[in-house]
N, CA, C and O atoms as CSV, one atom per row, in Angstrom:
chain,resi,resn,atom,element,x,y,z
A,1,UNK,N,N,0.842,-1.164,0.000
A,1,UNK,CA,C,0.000,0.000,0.000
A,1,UNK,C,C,0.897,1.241,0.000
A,1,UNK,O,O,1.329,1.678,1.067
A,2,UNK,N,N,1.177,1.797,-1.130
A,2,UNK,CA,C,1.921,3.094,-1.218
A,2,UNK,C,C,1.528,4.385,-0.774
A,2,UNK,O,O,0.512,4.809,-1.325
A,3,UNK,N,N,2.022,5.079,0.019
A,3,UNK,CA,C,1.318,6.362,0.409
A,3,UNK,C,C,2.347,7.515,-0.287
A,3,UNK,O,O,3.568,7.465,-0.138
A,4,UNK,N,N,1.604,8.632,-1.125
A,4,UNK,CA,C,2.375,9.791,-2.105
A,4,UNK,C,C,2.268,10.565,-0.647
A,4,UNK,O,O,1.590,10.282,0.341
A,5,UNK,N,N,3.150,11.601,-0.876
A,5,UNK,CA,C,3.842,12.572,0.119
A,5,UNK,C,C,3.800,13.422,-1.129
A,5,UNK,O,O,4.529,13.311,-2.114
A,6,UNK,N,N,2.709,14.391,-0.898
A,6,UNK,CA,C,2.744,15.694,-1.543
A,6,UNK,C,C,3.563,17.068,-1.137
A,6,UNK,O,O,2.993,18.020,-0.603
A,7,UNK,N,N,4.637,17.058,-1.380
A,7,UNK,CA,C,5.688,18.323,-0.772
A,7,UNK,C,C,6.598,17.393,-0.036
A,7,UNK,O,O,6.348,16.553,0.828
A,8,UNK,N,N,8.118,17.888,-0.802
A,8,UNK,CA,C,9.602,17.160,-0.028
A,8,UNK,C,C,10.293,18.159,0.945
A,8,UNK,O,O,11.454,18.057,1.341
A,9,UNK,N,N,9.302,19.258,1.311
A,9,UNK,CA,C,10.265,19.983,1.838
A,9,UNK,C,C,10.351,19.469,3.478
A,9,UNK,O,O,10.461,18.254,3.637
A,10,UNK,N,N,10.309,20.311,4.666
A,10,UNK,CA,C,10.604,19.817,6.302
A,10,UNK,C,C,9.822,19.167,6.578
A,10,UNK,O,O,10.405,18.087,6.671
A,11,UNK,N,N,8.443,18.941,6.887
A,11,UNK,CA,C,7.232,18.350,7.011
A,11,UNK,C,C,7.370,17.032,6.229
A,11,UNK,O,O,7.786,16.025,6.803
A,12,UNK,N,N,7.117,17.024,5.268
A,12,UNK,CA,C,6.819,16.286,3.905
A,12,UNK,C,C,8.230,15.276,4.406
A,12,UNK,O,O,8.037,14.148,4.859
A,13,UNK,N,N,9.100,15.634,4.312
A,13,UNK,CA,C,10.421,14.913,4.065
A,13,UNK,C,C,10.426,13.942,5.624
A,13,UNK,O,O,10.612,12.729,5.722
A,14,UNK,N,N,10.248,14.602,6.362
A,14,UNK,CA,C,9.731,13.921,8.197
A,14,UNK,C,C,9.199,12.981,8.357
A,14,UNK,O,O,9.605,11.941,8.876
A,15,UNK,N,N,7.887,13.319,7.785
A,15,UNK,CA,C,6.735,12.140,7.354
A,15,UNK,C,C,7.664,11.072,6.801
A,15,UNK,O,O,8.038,10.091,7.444
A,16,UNK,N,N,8.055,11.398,5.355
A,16,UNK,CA,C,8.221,10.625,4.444
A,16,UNK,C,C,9.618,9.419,5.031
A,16,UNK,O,O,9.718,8.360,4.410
A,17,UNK,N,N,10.379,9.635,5.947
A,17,UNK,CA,C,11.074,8.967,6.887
A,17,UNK,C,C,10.615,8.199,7.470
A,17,UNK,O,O,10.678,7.002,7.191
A,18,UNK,N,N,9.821,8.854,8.779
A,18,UNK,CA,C,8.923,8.145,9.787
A,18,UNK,C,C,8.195,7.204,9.265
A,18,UNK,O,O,7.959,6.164,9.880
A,19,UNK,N,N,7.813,7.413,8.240
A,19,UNK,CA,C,6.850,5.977,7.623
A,19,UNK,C,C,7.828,4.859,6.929
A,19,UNK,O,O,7.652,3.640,6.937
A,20,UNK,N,N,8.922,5.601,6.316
A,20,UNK,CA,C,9.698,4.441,5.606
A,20,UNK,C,C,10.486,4.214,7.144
A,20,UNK,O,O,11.647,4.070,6.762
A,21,UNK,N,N,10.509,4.144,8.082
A,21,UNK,CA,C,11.355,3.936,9.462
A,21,UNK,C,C,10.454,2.355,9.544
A,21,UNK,O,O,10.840,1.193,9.670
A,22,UNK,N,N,9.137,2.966,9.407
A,22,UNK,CA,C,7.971,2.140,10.270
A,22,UNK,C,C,7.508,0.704,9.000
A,22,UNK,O,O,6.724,-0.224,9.199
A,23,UNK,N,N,8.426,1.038,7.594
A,23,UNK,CA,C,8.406,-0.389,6.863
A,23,UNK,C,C,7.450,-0.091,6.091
A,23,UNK,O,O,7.089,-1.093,5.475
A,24,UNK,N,N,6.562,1.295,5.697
A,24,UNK,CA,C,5.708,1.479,4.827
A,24,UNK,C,C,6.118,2.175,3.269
A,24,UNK,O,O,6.848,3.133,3.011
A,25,UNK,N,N,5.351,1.300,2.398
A,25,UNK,CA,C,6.359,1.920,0.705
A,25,UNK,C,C,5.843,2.883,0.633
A,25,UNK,O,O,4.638,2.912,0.883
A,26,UNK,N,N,6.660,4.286,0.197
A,26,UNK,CA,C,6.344,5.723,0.405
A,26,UNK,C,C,7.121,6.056,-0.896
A,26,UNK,O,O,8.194,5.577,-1.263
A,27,UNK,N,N,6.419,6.893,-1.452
A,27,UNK,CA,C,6.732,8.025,-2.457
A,27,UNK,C,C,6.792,9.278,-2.582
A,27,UNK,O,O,5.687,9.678,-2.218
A,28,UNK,N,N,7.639,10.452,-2.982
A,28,UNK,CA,C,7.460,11.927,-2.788
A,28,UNK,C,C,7.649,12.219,-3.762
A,28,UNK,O,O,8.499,11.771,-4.531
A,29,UNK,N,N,6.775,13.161,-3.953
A,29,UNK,CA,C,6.850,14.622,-5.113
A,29,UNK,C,C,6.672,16.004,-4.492
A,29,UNK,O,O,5.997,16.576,-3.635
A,30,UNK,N,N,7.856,16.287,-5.584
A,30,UNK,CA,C,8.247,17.941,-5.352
A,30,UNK,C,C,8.345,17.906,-6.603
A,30,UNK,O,O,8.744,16.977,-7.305
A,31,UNK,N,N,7.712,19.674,-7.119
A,31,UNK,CA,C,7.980,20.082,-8.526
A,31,UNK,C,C,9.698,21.036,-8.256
A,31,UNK,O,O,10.130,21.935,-8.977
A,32,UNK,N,N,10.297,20.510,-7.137
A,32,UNK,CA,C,11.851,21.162,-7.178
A,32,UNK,C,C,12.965,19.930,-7.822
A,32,UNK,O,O,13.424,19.164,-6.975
A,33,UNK,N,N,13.216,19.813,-8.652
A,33,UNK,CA,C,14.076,19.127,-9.475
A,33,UNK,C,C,15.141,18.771,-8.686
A,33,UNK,O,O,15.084,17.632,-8.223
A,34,UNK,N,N,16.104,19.446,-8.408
A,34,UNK,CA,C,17.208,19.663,-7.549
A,34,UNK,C,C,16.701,18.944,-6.083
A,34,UNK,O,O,17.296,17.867,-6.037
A,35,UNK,N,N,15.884,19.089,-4.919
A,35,UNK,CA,C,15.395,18.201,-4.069
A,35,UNK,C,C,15.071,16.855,-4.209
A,35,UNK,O,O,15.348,15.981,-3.387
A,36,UNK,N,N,14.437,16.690,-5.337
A,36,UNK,CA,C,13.972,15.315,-6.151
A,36,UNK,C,C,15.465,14.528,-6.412
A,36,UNK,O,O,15.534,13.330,-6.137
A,37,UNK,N,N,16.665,15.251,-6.955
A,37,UNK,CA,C,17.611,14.793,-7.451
A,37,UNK,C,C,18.394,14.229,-6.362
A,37,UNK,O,O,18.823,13.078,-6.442
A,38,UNK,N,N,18.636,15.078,-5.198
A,38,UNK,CA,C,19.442,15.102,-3.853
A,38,UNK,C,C,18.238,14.122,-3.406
A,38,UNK,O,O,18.843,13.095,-3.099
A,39,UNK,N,N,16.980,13.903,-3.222
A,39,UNK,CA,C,16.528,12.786,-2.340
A,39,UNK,C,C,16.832,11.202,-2.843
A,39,UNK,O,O,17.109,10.247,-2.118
A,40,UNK,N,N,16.682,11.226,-4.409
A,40,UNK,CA,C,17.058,9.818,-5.293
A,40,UNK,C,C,18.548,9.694,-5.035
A,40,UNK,O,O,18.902,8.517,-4.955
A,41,UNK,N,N,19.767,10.814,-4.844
A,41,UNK,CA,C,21.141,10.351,-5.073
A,41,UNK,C,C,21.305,9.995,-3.681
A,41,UNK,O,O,21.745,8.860,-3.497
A,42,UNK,N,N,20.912,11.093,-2.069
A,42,UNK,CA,C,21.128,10.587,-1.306
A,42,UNK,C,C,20.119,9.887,-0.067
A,42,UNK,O,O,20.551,9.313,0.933
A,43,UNK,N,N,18.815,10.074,-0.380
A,43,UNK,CA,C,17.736,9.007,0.104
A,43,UNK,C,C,17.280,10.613,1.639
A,43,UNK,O,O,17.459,11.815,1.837
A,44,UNK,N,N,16.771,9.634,2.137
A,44,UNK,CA,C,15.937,11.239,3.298
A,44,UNK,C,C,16.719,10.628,4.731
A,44,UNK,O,O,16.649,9.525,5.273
A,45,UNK,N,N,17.506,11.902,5.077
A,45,UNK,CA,C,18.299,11.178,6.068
A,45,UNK,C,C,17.626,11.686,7.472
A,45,UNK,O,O,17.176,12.824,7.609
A,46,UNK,N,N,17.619,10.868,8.309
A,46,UNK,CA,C,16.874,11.354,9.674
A,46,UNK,C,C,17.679,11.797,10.707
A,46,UNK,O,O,18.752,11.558,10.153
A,47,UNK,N,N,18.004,12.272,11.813
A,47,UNK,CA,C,18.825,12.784,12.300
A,47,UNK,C,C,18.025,12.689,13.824
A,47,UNK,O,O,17.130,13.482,14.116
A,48,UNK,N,N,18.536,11.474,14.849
A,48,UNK,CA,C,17.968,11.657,16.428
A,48,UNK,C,C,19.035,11.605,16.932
A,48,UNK,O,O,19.669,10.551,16.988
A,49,UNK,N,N,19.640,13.180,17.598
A,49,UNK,CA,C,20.358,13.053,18.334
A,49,UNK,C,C,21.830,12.532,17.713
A,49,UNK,O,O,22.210,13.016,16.647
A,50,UNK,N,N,22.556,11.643,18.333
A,50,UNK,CA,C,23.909,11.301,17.617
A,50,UNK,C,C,23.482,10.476,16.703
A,50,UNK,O,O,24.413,10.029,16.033
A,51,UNK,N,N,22.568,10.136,16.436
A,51,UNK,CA,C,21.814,8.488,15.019
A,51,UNK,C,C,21.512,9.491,13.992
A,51,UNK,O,O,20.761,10.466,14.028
A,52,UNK,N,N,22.388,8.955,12.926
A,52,UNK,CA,C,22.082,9.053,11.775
A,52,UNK,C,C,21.127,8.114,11.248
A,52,UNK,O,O,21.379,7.026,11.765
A,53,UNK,N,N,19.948,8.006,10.300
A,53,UNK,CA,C,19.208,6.616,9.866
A,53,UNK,C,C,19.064,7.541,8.365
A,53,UNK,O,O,18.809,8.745,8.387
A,54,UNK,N,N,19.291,6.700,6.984
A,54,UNK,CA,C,18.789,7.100,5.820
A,54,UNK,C,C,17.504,6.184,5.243
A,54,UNK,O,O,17.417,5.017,5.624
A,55,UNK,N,N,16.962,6.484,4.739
A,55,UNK,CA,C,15.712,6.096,3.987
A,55,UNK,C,C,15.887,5.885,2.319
A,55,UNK,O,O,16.120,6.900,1.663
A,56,UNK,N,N,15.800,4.818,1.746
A,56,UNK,CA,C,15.497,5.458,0.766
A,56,UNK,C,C,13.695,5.390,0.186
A,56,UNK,O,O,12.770,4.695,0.606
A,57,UNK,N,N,13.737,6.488,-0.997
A,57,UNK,CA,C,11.957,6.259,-0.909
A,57,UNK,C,C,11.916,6.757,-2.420
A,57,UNK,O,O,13.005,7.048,-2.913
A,58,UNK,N,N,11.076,6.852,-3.001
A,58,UNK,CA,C,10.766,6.851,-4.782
A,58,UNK,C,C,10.414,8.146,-4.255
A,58,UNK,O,O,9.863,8.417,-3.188
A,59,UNK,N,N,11.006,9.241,-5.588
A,59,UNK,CA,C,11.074,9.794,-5.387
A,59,UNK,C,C,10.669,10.934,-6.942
A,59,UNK,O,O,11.290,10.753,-7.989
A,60,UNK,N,N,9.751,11.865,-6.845
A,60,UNK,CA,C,9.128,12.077,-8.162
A,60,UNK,C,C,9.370,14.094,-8.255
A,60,UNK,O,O,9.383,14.831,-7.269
A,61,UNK,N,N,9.508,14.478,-9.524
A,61,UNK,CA,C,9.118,15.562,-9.627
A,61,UNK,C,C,8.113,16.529,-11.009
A,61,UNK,O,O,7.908,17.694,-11.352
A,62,UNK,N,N,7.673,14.908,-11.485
A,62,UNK,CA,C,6.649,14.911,-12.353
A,62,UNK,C,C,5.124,13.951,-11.815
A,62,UNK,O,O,5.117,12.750,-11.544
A,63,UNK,N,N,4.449,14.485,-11.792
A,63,UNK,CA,C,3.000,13.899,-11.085
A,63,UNK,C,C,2.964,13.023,-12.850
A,63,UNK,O,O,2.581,11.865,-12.681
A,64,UNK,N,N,3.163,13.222,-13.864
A,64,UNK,CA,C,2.886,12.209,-14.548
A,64,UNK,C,C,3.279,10.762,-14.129
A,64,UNK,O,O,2.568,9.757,-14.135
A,65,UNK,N,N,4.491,10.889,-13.790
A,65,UNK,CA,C,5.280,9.452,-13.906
A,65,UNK,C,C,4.861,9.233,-12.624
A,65,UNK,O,O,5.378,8.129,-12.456
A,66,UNK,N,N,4.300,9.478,-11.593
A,66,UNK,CA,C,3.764,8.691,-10.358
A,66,UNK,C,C,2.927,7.788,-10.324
A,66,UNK,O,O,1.824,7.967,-10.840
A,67,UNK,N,N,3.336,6.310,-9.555
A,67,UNK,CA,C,1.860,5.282,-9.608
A,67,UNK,C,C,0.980,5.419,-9.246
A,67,UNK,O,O,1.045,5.418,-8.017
A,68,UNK,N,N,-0.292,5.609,-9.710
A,68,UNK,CA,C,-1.694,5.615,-8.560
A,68,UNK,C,C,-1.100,5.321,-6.509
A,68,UNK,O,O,-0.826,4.195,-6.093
A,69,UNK,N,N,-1.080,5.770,-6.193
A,69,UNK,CA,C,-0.900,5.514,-4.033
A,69,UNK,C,C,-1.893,5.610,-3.706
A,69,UNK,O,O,-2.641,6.546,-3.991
A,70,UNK,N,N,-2.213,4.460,-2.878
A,70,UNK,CA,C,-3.580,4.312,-1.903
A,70,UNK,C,C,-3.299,5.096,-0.982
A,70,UNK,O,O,-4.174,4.992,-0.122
A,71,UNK,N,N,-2.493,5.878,-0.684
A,71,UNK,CA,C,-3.409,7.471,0.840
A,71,UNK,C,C,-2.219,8.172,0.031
A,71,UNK,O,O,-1.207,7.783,-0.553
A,72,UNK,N,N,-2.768,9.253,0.258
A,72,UNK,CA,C,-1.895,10.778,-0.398
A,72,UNK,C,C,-1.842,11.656,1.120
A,72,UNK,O,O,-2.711,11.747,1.988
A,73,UNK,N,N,-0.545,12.216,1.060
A,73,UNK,CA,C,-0.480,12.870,2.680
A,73,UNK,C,C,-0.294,14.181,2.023
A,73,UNK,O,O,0.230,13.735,1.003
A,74,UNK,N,N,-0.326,15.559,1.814
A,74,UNK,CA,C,-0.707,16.776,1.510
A,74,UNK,C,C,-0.363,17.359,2.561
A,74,UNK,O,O,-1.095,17.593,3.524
A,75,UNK,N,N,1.319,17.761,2.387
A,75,UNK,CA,C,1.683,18.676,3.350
A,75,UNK,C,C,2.583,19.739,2.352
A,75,UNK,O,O,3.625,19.370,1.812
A,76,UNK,N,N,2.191,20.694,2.241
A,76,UNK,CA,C,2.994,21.698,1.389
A,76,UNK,C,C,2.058,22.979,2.017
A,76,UNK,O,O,1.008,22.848,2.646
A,77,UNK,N,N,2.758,24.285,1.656
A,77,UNK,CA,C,2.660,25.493,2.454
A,77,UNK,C,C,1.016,25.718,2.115
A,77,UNK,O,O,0.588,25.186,1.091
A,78,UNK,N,N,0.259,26.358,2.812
A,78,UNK,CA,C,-1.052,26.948,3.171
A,78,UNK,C,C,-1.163,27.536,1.688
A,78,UNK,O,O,-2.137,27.062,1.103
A,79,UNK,N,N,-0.412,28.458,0.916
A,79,UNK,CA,C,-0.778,29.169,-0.176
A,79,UNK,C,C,-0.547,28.048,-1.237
A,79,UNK,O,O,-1.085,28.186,-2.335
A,80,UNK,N,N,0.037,27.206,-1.041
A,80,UNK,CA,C,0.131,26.341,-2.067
A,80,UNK,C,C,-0.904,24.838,-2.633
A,80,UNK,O,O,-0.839,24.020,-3.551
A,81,UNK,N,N,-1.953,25.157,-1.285
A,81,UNK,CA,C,-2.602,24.216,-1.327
A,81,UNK,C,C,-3.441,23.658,-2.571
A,81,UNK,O,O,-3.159,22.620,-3.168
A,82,UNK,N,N,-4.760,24.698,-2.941
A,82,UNK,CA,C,-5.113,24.964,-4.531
A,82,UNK,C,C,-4.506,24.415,-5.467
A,82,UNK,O,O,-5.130,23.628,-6.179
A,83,UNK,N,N,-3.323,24.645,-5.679
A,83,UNK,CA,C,-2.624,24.126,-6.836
A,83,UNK,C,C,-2.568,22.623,-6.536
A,83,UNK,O,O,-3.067,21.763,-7.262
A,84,UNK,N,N,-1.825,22.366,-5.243
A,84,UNK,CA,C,-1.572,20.803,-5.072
A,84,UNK,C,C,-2.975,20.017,-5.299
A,84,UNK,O,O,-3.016,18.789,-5.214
């Protein structure tokens, strides 16, 4: 059961950890190319304290090429909502 993560930025990217921590297949899109690029080369790294943990997670910055995901999580800024 794939869950899309709408927005890679602080929020979005948190989530998108915590769930791949917890063993769930997770996907993100950002229309930022460069974030998209840095999350596929180096995966979403988590940071508790002295623990480093990396994630990796599919990672999109075209809504075309995304698979249908059974739950969509919609965290991107208040003005940006509309569009998303």
């Amino acid at each position: 059961m794939t869950t899309l993560i709408l927005g890679a930025g602080a929020m979005g990217s948190l989530f998108a950890a915590g769930l791949a921590r917890a063993g769930l297949p997770i996907a993100i899109y950002d229309p930022d190319r460069s974030r998209i690029a840095a999350i596929r080369e180096r995966g979403l790294l988590l940071t508790e304290g002295e623990t480093e943990l990396c994630f990796a997670v599919d990672a999109y910055h075209r809504l075309a090429s995304i698979p249908r995901p059974e739950r969509l999580l919609l965290l991107v800024k208040s003005h940006h909502t509309a569009q998303a």
